[in-house]
N, C-alpha and C positions, 0 to 999 in steps of 0.2 A: 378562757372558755373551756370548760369540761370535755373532754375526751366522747365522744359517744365508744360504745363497747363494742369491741368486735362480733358480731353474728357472723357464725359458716352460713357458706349462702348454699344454693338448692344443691343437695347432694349430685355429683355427674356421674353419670350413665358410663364406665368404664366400657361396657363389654360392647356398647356402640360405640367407642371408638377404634377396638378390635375387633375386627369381622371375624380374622379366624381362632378367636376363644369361642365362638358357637361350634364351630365343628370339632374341638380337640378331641369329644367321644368316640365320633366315628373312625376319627385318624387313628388314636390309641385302640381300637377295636379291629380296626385293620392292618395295623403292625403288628398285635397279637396274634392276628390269623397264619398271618406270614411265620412267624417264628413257628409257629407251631405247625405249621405244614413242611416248612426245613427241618425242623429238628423230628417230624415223623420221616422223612423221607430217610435225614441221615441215618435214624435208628430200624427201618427197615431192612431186614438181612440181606446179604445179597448170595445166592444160593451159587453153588459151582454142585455139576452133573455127578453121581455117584459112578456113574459107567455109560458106556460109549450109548449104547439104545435111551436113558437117557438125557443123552448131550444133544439129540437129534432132535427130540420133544423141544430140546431148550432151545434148539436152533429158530425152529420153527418160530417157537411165538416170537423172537428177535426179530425173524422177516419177517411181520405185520400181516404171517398167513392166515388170509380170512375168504376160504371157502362160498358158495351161498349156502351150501348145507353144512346140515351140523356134520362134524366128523371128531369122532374119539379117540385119542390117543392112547398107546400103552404102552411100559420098555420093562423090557424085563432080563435077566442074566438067566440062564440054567447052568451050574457049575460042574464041572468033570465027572459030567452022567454019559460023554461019548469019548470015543478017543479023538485025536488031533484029524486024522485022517478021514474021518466022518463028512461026507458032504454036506454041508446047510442044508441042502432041501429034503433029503434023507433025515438029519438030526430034528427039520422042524416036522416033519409030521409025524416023528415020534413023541412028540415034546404035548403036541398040541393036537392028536390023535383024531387027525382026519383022513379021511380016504380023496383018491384021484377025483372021484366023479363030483367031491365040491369043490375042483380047483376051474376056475373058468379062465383063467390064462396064468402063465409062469414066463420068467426071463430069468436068465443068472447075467453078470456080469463083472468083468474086474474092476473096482473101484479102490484107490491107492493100495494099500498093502494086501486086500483082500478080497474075495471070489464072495459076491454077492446073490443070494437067492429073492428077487420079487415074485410074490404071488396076489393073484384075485382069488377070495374065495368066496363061496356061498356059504353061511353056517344056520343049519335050523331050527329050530325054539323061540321062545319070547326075544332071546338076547341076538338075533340072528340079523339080517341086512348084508350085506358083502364088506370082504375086511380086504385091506390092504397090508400085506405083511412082509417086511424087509429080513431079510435072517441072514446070518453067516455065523463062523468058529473064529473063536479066539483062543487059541492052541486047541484045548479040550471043551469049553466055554462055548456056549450058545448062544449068542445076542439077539433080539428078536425087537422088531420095535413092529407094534399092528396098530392100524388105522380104520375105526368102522364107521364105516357112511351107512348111515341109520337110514335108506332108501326101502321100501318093500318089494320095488322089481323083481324079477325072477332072475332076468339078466342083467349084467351090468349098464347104465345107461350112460348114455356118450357125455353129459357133463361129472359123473362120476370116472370117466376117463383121466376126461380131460383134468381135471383137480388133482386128479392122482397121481398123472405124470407133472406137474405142476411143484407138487409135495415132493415128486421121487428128486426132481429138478435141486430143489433147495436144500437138500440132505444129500443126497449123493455125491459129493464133490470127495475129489482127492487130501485138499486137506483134512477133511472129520473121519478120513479110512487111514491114519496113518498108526502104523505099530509101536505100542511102548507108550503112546501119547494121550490125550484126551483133549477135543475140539476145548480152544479156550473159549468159552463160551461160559456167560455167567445172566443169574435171573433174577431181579430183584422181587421179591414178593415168591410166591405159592405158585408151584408149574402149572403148567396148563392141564385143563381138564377136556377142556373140549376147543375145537376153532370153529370159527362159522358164526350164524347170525345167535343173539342171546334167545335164550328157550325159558316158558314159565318158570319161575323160581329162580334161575341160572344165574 
């Protein structure tokens, strides 16, 4: 009796009998994200402070200081424009060429190696609100780190105190005042611009 001929019979549905060959896209789609979110991260610089005013900015955004108002950072050096023996708060109102009657309160204090001047001030123009302004000498050197609380009051208002000694709180330490050294302290990404809640465009 003759052979009948072999017919393949109904092609099988492979990919029903593996469930997960339907999702291999999404999976392959989400490994790729991963990698590519590590290897942004790794390749994100990671910044070290140029000078001590600011190493205190860099401090800051570290300790997750988040104001409810906005407040402006700045640091700046002024280089062997005084001699060593120049007090900070003499050197900063030279610097920064304001008179007494915008100062709404001053402290000095010793903070590790060095005699610290805080000031509140009022400044007036468009760019004005009250600033917070940290200063001291580093031998002939003028460090200056200012803080503006974009508030319109006239006088300072009790939660702009309060934030302010808050800010002095987390910068002021004996470690980030020591001579010779620079707070280790590093930033990945672009320093901060501002702390506080985000503002249009920000």
């Amino acid at each position: 009796m003759p052979v009948p001929p072999l017919r393949p019979g109904p092609a099988r549905r492979g990919v029903a009998s593996f469930p997960w060959r339907r999702g291999w896209p999404a999976l392959a789609l989400a490994v790729a994200a991963g990698l590519i979110a590590l290897a942004w991260s790794s390749w994100t610089p990671v910044l070290a402070p140029r000078h001590r005013p600011e190493a205190l900015c860099f401090a800051l955004a570290q300790a997750r200081f988040a104001p409810p108002m906005n407040v402006e950072p700045s640091a700046a050096i002024v280089r062997g424009r005084f001699s060593p023996q120049t007090p900070a708060a003499i050197a900063v109102r030279q610097a920064m060429r304001f008179t007494d009657d915008m100062v709404l309160r001053e402290r000095h204090a010793r903070v590790g190696d060095y005699d610290v001047t805080m000031m509140w001030l009022r400044l007036p123009g468009r760019r004005g609100g009250h600033w917070l302004v940290v200063a001291w000498m580093e031998d002939s050197d003028l460090a200056v780190c200012s803080f503006r609380f974009a508030g319109g009051e006239t006088d300072l208002t009790g939660g702009e105190a309060i934030w302010g000694n808050r800010l002095l709180g987390r910068i002021l330490t004996p470690e980030n005042f020591r001579a010779g050294a620079l707070p280790t302290i590093r930033l990945r990404g672009e320093p901060p611009r501002s702390f506080g809640p985000k503002t249009e465009g920000g």
